[in-house]
PyMOL Python script that loads the backbone (N, CA, C, O; Angstrom):
from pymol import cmd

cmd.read_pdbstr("""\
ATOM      1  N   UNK A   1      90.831  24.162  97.242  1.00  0.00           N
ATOM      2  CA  UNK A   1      90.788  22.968  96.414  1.00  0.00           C
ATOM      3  C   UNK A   1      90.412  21.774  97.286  1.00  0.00           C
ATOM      4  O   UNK A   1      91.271  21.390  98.080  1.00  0.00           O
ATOM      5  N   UNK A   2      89.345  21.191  97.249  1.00  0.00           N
ATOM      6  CA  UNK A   2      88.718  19.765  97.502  1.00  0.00           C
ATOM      7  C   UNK A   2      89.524  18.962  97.461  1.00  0.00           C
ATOM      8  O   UNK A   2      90.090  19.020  96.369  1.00  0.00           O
ATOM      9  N   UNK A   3      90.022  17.984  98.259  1.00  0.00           N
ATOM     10  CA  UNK A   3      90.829  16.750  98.341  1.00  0.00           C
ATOM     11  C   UNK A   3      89.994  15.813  97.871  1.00  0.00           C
ATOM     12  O   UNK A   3      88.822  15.766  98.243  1.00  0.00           O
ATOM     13  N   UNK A   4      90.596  14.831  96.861  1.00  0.00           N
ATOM     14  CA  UNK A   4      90.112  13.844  96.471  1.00  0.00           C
ATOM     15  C   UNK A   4      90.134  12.800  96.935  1.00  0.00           C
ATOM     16  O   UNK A   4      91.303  12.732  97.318  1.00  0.00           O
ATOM     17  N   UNK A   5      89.475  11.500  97.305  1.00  0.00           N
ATOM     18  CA  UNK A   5      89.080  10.331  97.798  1.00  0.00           C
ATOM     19  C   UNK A   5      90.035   9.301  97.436  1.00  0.00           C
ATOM     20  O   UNK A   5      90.187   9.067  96.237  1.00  0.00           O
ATOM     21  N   UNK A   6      90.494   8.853  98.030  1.00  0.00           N
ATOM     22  CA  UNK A   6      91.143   7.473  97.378  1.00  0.00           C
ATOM     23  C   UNK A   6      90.148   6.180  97.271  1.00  0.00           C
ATOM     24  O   UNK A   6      89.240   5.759  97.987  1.00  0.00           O
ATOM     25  N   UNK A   7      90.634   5.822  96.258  1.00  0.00           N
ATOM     26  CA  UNK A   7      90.148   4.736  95.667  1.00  0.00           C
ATOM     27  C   UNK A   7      90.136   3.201  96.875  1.00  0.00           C
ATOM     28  O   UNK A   7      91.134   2.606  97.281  1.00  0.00           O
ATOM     29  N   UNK A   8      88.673   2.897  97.206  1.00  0.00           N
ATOM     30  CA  UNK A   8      88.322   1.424  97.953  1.00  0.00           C
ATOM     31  C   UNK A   8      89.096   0.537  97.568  1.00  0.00           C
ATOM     32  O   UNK A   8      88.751   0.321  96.406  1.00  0.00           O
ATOM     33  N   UNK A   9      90.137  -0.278  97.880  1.00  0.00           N
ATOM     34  CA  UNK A   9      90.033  -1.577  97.208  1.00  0.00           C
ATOM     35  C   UNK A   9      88.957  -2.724  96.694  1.00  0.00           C
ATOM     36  O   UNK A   9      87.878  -2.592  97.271  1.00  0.00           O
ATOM     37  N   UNK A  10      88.982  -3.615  95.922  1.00  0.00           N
ATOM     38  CA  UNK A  10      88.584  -4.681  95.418  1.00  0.00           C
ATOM     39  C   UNK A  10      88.888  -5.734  97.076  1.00  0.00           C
ATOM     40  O   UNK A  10      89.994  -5.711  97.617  1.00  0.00           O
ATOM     41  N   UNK A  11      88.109  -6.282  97.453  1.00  0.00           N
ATOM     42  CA  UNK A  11      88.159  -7.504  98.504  1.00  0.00           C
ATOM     43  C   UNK A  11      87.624  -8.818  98.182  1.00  0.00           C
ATOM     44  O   UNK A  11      86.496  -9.075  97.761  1.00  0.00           O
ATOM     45  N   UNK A  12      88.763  -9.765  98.483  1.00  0.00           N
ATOM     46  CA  UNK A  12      88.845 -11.105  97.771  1.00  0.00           C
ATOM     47  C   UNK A  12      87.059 -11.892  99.041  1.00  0.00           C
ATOM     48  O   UNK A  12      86.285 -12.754  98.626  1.00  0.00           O
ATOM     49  N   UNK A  13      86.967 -11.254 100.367  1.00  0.00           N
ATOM     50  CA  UNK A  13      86.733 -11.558 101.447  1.00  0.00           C
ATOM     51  C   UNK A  13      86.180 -10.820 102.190  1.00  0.00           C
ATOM     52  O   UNK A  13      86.777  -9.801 102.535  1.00  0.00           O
ATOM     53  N   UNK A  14      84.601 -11.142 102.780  1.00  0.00           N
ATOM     54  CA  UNK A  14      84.662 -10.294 104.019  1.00  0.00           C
ATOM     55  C   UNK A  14      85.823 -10.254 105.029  1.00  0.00           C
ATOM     56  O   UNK A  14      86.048  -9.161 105.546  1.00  0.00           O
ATOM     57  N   UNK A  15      86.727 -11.494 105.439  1.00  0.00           N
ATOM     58  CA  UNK A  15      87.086 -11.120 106.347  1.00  0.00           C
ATOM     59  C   UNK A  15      88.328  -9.850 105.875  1.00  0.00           C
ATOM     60  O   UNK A  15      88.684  -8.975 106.664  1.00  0.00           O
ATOM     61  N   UNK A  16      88.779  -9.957 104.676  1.00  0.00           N
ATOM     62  CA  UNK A  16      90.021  -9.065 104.074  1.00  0.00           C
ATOM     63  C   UNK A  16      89.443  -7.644 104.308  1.00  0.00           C
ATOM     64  O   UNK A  16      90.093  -6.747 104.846  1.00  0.00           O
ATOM     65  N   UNK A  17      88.107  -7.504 103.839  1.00  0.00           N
ATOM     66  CA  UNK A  17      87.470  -6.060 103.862  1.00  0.00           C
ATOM     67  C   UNK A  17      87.092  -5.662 105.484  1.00  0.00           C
ATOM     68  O   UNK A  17      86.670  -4.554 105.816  1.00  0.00           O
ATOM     69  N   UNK A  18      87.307  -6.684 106.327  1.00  0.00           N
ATOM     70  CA  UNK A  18      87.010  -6.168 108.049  1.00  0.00           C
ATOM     71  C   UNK A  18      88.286  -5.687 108.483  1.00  0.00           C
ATOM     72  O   UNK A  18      88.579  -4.711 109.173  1.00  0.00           O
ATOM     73  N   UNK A  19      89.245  -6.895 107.739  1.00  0.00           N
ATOM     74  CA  UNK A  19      91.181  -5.991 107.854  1.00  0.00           C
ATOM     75  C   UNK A  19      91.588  -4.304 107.700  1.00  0.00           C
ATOM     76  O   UNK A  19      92.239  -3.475 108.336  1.00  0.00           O
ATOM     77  N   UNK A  20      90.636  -4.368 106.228  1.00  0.00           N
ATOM     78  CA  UNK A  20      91.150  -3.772 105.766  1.00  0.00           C
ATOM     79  C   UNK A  20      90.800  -2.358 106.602  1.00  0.00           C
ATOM     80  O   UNK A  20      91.816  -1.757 106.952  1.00  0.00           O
ATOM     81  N   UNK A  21      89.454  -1.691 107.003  1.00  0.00           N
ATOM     82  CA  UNK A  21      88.655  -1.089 107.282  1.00  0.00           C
ATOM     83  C   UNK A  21      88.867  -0.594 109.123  1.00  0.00           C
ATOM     84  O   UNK A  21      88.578   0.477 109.658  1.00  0.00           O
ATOM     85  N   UNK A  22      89.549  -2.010 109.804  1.00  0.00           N
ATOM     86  CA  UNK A  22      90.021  -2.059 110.870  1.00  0.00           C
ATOM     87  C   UNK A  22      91.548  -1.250 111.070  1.00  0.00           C
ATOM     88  O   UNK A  22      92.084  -0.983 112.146  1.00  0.00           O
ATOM     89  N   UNK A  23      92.019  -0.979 109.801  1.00  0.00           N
ATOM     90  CA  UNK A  23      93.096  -0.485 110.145  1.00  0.00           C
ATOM     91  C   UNK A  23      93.339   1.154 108.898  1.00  0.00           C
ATOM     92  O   UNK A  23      94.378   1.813 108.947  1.00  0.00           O
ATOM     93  N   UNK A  24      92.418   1.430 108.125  1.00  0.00           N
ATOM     94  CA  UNK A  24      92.110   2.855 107.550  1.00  0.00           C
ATOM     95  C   UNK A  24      90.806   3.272 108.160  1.00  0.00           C
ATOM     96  O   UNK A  24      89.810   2.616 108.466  1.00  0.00           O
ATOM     97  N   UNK A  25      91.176   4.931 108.277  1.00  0.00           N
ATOM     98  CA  UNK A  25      90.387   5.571 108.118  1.00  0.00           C
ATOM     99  C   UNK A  25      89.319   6.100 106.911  1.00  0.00           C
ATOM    100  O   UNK A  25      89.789   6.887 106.089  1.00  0.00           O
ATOM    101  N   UNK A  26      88.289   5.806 106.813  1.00  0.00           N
ATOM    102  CA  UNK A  26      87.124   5.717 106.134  1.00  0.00           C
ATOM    103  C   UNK A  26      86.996   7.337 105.357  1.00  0.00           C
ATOM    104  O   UNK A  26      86.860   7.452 104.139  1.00  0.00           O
ATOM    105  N   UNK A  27      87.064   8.446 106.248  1.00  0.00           N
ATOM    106  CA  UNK A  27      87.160   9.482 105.689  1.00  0.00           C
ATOM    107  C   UNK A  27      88.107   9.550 104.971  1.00  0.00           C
ATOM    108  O   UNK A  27      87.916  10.723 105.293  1.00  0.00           O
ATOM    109  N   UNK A  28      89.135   9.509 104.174  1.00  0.00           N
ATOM    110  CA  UNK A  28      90.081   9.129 103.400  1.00  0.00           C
ATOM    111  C   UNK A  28      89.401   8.632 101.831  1.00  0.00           C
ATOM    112  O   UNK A  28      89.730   9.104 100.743  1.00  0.00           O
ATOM    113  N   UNK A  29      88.603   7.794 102.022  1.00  0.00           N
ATOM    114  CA  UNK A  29      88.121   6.541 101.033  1.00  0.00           C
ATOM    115  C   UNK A  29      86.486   7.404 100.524  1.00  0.00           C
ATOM    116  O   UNK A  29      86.255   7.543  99.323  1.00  0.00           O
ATOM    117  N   UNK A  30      85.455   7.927 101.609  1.00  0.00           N
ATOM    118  CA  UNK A  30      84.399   8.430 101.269  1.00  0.00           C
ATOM    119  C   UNK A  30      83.941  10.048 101.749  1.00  0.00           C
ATOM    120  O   UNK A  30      84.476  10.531 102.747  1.00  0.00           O
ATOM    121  N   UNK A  31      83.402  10.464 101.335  1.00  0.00           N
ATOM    122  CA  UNK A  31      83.040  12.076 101.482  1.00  0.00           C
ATOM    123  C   UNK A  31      81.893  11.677 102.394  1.00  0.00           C
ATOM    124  O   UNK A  31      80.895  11.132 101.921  1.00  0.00           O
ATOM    125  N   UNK A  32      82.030  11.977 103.900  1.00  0.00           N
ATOM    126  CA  UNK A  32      80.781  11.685 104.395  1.00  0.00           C
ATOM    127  C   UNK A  32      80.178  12.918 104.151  1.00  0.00           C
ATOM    128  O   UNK A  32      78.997  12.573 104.137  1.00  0.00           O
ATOM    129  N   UNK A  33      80.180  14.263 103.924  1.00  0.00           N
ATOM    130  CA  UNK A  33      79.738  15.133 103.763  1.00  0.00           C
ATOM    131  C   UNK A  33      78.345  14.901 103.056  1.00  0.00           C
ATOM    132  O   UNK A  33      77.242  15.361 103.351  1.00  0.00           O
ATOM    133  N   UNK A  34      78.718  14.056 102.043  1.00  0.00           N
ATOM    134  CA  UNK A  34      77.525  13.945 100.601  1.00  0.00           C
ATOM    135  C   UNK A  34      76.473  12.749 101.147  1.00  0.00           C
ATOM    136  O   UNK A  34      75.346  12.557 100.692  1.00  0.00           O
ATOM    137  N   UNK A  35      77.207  11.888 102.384  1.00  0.00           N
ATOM    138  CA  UNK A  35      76.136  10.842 102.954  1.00  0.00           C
ATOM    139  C   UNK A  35      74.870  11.184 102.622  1.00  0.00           C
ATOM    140  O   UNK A  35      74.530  12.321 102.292  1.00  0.00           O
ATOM    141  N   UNK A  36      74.095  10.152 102.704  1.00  0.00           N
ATOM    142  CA  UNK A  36      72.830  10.212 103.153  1.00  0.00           C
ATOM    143  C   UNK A  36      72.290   9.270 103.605  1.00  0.00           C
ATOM    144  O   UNK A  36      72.958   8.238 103.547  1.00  0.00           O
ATOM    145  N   UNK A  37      70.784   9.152 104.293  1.00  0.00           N
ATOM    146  CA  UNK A  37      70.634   8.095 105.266  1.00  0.00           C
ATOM    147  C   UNK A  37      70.039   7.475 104.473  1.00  0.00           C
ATOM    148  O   UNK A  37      69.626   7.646 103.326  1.00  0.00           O
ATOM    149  N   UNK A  38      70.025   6.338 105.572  1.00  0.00           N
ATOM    150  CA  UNK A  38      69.564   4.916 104.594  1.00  0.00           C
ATOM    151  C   UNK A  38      68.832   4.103 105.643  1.00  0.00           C
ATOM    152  O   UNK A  38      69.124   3.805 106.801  1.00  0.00           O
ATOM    153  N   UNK A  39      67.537   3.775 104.682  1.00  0.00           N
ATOM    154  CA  UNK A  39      66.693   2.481 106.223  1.00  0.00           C
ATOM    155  C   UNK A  39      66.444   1.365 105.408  1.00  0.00           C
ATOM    156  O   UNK A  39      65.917   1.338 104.295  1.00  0.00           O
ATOM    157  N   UNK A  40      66.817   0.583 105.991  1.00  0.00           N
ATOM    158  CA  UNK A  40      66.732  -1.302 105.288  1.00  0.00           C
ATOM    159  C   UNK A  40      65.797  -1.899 106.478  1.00  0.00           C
ATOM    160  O   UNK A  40      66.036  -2.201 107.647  1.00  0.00           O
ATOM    161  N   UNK A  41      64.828  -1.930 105.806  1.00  0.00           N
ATOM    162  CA  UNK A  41      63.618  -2.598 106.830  1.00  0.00           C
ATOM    163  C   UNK A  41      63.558  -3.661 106.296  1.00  0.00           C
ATOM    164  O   UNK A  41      62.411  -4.072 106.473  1.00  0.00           O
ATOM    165  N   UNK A  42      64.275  -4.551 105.586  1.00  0.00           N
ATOM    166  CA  UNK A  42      64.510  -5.985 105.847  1.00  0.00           C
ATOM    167  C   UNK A  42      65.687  -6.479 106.327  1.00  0.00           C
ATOM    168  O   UNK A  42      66.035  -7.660 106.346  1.00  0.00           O
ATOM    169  N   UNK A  43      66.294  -5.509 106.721  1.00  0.00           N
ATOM    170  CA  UNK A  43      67.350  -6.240 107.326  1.00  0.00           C
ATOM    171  C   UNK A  43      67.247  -7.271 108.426  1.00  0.00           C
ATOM    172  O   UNK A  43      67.146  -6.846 109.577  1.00  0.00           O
ATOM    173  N   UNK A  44      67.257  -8.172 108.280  1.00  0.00           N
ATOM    174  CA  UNK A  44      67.690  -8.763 110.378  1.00  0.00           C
ATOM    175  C   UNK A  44      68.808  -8.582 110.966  1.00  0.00           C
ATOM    176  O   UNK A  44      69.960  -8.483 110.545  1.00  0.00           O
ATOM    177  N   UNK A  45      68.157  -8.535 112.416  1.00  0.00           N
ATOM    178  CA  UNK A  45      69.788  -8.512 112.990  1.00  0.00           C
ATOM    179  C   UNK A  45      70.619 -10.054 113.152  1.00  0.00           C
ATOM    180  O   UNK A  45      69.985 -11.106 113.226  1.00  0.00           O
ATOM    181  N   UNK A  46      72.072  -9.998 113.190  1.00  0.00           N
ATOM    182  CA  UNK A  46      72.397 -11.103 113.226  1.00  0.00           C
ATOM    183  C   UNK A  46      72.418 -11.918 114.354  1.00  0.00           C
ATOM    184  O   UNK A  46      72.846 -11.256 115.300  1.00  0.00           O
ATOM    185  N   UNK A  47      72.138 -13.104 114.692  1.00  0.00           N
ATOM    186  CA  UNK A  47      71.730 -13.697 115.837  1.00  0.00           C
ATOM    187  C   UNK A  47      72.853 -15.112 116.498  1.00  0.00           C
ATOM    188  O   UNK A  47      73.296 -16.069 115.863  1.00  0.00           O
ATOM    189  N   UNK A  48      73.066 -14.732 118.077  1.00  0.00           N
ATOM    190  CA  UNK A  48      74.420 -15.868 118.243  1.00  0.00           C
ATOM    191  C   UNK A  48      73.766 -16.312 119.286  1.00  0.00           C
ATOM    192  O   UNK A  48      73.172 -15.704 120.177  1.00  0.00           O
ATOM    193  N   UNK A  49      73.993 -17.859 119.022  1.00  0.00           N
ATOM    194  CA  UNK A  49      73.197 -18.717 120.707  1.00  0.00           C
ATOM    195  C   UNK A  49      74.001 -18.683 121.373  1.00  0.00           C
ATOM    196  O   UNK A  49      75.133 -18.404 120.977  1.00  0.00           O
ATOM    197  N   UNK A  50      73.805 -18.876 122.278  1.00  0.00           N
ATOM    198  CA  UNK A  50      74.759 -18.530 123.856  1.00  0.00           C
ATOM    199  C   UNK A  50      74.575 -19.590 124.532  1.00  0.00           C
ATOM    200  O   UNK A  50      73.433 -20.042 124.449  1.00  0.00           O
ATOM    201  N   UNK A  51      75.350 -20.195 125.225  1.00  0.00           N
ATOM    202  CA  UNK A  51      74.552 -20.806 126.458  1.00  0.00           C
ATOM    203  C   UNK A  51      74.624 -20.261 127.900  1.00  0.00           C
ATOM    204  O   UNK A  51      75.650 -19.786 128.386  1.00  0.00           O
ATOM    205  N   UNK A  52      73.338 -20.381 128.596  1.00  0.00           N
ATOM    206  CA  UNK A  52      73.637 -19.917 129.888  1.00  0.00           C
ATOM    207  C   UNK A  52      72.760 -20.432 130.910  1.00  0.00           C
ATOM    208  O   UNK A  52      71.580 -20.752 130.770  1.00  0.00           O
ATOM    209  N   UNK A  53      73.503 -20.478 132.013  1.00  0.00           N
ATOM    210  CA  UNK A  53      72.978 -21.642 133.223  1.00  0.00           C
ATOM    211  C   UNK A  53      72.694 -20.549 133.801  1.00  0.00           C
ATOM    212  O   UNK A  53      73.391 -19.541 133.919  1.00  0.00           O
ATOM    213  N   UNK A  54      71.103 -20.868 134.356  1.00  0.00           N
ATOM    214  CA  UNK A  54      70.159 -19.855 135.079  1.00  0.00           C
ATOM    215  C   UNK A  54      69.384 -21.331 136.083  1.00  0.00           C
ATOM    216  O   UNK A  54      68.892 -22.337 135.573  1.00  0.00           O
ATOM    217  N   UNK A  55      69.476 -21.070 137.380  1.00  0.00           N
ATOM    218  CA  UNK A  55      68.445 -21.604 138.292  1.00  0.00           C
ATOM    219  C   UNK A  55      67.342 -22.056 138.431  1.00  0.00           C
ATOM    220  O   UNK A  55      66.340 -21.381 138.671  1.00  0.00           O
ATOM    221  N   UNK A  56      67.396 -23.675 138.255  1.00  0.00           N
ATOM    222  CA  UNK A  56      65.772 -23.923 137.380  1.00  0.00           C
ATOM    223  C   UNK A  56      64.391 -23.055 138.205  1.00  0.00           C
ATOM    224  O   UNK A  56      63.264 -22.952 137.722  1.00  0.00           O
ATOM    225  N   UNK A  57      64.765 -22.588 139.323  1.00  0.00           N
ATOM    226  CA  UNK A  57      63.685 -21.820 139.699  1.00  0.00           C
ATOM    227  C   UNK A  57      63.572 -20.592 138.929  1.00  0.00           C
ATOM    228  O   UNK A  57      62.439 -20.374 138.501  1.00  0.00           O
ATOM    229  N   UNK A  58      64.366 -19.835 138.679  1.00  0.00           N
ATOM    230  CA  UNK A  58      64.187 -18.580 137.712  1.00  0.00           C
ATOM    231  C   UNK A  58      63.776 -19.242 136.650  1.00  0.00           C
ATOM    232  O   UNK A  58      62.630 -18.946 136.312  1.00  0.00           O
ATOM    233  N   UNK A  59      64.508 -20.335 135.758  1.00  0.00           N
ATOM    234  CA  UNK A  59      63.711 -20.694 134.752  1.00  0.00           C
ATOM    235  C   UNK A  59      62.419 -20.538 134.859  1.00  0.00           C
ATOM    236  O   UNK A  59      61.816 -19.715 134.169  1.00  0.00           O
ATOM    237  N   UNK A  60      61.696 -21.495 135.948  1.00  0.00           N
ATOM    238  CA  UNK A  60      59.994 -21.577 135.765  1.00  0.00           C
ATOM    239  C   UNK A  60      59.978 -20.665 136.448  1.00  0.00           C
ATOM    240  O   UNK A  60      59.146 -21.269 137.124  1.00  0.00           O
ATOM    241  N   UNK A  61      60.138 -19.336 137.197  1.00  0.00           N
ATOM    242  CA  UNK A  61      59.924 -18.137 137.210  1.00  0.00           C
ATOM    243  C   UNK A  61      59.256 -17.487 136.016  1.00  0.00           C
ATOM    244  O   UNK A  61      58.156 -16.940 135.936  1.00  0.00           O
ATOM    245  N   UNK A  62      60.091 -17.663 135.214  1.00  0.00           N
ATOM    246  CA  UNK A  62      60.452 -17.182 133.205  1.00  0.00           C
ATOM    247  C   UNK A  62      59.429 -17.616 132.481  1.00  0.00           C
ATOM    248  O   UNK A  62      58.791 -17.098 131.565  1.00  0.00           O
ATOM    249  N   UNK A  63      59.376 -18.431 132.910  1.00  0.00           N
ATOM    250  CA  UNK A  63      58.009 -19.357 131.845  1.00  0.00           C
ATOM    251  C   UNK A  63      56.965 -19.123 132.435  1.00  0.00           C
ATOM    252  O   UNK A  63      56.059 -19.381 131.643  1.00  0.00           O
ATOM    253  N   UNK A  64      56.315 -18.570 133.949  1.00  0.00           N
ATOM    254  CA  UNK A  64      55.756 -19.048 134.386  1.00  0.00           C
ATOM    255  C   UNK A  64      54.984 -17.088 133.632  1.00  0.00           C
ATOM    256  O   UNK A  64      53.940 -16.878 133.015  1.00  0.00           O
ATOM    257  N   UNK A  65      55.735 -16.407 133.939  1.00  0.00           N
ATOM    258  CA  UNK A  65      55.910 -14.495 133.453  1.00  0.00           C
ATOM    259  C   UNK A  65      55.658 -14.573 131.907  1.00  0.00           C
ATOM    260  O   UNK A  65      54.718 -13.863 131.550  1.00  0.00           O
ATOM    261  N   UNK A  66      56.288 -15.280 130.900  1.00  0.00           N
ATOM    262  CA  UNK A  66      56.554 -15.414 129.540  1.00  0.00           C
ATOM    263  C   UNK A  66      54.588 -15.896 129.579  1.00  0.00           C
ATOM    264  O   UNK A  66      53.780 -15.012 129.293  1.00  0.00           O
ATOM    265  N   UNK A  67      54.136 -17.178 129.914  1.00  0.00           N
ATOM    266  CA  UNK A  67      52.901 -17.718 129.881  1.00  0.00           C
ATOM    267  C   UNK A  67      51.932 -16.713 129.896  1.00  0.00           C
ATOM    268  O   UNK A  67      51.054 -16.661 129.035  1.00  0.00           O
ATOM    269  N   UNK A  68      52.034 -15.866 130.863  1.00  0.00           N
ATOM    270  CA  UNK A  68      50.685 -14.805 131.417  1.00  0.00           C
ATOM    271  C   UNK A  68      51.265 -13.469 130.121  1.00  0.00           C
ATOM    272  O   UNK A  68      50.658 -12.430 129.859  1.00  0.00           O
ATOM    273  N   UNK A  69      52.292 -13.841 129.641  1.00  0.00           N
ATOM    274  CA  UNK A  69      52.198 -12.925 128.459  1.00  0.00           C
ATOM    275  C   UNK A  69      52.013 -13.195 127.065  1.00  0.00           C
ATOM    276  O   UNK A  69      52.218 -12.435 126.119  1.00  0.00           O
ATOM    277  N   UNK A  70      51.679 -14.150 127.063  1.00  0.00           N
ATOM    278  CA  UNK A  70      51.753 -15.229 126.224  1.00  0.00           C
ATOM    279  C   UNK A  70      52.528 -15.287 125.060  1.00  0.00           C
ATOM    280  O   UNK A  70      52.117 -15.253 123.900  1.00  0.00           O
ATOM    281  N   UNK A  71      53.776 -15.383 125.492  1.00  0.00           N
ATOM    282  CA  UNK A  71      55.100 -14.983 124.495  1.00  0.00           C
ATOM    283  C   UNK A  71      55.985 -16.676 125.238  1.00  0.00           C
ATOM    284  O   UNK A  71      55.926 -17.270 126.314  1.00  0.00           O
ATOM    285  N   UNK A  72      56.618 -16.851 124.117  1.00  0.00           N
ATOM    286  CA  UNK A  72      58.182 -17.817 124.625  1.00  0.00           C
ATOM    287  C   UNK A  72      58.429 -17.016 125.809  1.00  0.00           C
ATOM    288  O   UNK A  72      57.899 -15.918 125.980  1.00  0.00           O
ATOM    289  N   UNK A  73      59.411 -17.682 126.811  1.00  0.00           N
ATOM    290  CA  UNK A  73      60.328 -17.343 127.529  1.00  0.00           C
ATOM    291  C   UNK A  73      61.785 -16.608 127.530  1.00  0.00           C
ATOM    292  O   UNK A  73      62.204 -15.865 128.418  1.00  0.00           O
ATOM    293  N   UNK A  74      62.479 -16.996 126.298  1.00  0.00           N
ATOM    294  CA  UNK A  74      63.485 -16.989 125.474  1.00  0.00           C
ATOM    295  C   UNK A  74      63.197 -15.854 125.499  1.00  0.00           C
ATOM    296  O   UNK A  74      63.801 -15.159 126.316  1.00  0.00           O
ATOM    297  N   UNK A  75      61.908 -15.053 124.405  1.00  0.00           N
ATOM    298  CA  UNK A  75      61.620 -13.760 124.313  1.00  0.00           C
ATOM    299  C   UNK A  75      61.471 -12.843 124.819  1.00  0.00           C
ATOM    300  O   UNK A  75      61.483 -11.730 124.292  1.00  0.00           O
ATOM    301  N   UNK A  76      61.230 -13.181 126.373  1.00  0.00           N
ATOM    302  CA  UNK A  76      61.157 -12.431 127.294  1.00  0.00           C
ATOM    303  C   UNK A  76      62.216 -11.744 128.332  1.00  0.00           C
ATOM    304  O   UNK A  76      62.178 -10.799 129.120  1.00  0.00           O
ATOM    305  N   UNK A  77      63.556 -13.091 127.762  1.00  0.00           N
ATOM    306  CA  UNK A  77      64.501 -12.870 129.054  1.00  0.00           C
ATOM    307  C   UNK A  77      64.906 -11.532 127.883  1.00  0.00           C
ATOM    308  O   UNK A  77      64.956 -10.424 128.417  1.00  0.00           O
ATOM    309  N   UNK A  78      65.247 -11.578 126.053  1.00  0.00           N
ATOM    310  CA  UNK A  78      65.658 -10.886 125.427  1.00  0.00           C
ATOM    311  C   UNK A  78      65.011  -9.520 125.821  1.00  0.00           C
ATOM    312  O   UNK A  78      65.702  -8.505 125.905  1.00  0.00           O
ATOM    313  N   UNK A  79      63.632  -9.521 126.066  1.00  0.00           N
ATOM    314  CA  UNK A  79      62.998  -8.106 126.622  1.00  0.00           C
ATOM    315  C   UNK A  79      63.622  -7.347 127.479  1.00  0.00           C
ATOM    316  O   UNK A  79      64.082  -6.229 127.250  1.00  0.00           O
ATOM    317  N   UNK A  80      63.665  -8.252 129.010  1.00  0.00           N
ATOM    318  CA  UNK A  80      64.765  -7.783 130.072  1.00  0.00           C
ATOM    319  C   UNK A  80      65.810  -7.108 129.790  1.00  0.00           C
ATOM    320  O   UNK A  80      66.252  -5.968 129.932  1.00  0.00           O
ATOM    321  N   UNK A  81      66.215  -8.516 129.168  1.00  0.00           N
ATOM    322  CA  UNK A  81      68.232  -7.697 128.793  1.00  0.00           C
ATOM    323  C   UNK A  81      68.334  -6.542 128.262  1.00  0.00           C
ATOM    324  O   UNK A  81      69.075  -5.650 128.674  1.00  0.00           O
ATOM    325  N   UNK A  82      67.366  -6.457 127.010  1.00  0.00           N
ATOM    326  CA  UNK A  82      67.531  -5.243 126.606  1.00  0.00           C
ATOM    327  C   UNK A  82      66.803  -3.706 127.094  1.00  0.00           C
ATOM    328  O   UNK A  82      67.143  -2.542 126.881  1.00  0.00           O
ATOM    329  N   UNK A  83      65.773  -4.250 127.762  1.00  0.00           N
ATOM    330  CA  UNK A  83      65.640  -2.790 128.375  1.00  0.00           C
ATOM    331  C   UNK A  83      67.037  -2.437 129.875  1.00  0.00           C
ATOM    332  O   UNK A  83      67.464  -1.364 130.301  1.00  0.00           O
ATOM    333  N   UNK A  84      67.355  -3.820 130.264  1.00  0.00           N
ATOM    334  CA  UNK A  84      68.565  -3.692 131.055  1.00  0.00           C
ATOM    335  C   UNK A  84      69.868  -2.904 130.565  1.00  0.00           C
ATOM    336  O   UNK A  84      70.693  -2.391 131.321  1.00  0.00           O
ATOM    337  N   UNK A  85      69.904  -2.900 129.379  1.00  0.00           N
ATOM    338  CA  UNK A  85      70.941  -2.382 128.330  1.00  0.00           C
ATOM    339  C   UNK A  85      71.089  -1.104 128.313  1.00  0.00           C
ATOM    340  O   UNK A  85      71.960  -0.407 128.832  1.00  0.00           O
ATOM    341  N   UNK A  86      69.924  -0.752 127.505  1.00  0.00           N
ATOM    342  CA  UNK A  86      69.420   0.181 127.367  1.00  0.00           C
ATOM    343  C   UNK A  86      69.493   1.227 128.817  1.00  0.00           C
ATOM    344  O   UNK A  86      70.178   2.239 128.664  1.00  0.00           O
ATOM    345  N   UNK A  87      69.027   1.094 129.790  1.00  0.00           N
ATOM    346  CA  UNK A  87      68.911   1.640 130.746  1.00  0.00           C
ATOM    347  C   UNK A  87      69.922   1.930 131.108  1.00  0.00           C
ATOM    348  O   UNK A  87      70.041   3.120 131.400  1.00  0.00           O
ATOM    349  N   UNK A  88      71.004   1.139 131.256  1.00  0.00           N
ATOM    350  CA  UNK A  88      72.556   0.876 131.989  1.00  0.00           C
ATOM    351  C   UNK A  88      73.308   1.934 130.657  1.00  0.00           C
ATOM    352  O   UNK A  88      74.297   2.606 130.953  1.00  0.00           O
ATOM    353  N   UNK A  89      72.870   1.975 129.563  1.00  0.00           N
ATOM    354  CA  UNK A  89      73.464   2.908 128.223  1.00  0.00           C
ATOM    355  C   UNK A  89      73.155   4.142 128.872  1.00  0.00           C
ATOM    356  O   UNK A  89      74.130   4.874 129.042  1.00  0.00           O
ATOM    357  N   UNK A  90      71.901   4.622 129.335  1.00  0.00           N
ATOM    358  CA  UNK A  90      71.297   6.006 129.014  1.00  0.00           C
ATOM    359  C   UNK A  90      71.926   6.764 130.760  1.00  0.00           C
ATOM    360  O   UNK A  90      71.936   7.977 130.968  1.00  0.00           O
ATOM    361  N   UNK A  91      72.307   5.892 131.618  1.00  0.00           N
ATOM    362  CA  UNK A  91      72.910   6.175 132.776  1.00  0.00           C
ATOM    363  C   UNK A  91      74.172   6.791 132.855  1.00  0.00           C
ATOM    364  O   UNK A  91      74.677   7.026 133.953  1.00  0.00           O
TER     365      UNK A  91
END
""", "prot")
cmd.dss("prot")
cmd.show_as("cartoon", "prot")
cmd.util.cbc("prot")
cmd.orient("prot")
């Protein structure tokens, strides 16, 4: 006999539904069995400014690399980091 799912609550709130989710287990609530995948090609990702003090020589380092690629700078340090990420992940 198949166990049945309990019922999601109703959430007044994202932040109530991050509570809530932070402290049940999900298998409980959904049959991942029956999942299926899903691609949202409009999604964006969500984006947080930072600040960060870098050496005005690396700066125009940055700009000077970003220029001959002809991309922002900004865009480029994001290139770095993330193949830095990435790399430091797959290690």
């Amino acid at each position: 006999m198949k166990k049945r799912n309990k019922q999601i609550p109703s959430f007044k709130s994202e932040k109530e539904e991050h509570a809530f989710w932070s402290q049940n287990d999900s298998s409980e609530y959904i049959d991942w069995d029956k999942a299926e995948k899903s691609v949202f090609p409009e999604l964006k990702p969500s984006l947080k400014s930072i600040s960060l003090r870098l050496p005005e020589s690396m700066i125009a380092q940055l700009k000077s690399l970003a220029n001959k690629q002809d991309v922002p700078y900004q865009s480029l340090v994001k290139t770095y980091l993330a193949r830095q990420i990435n790399q430091e992940i797959a290690n």
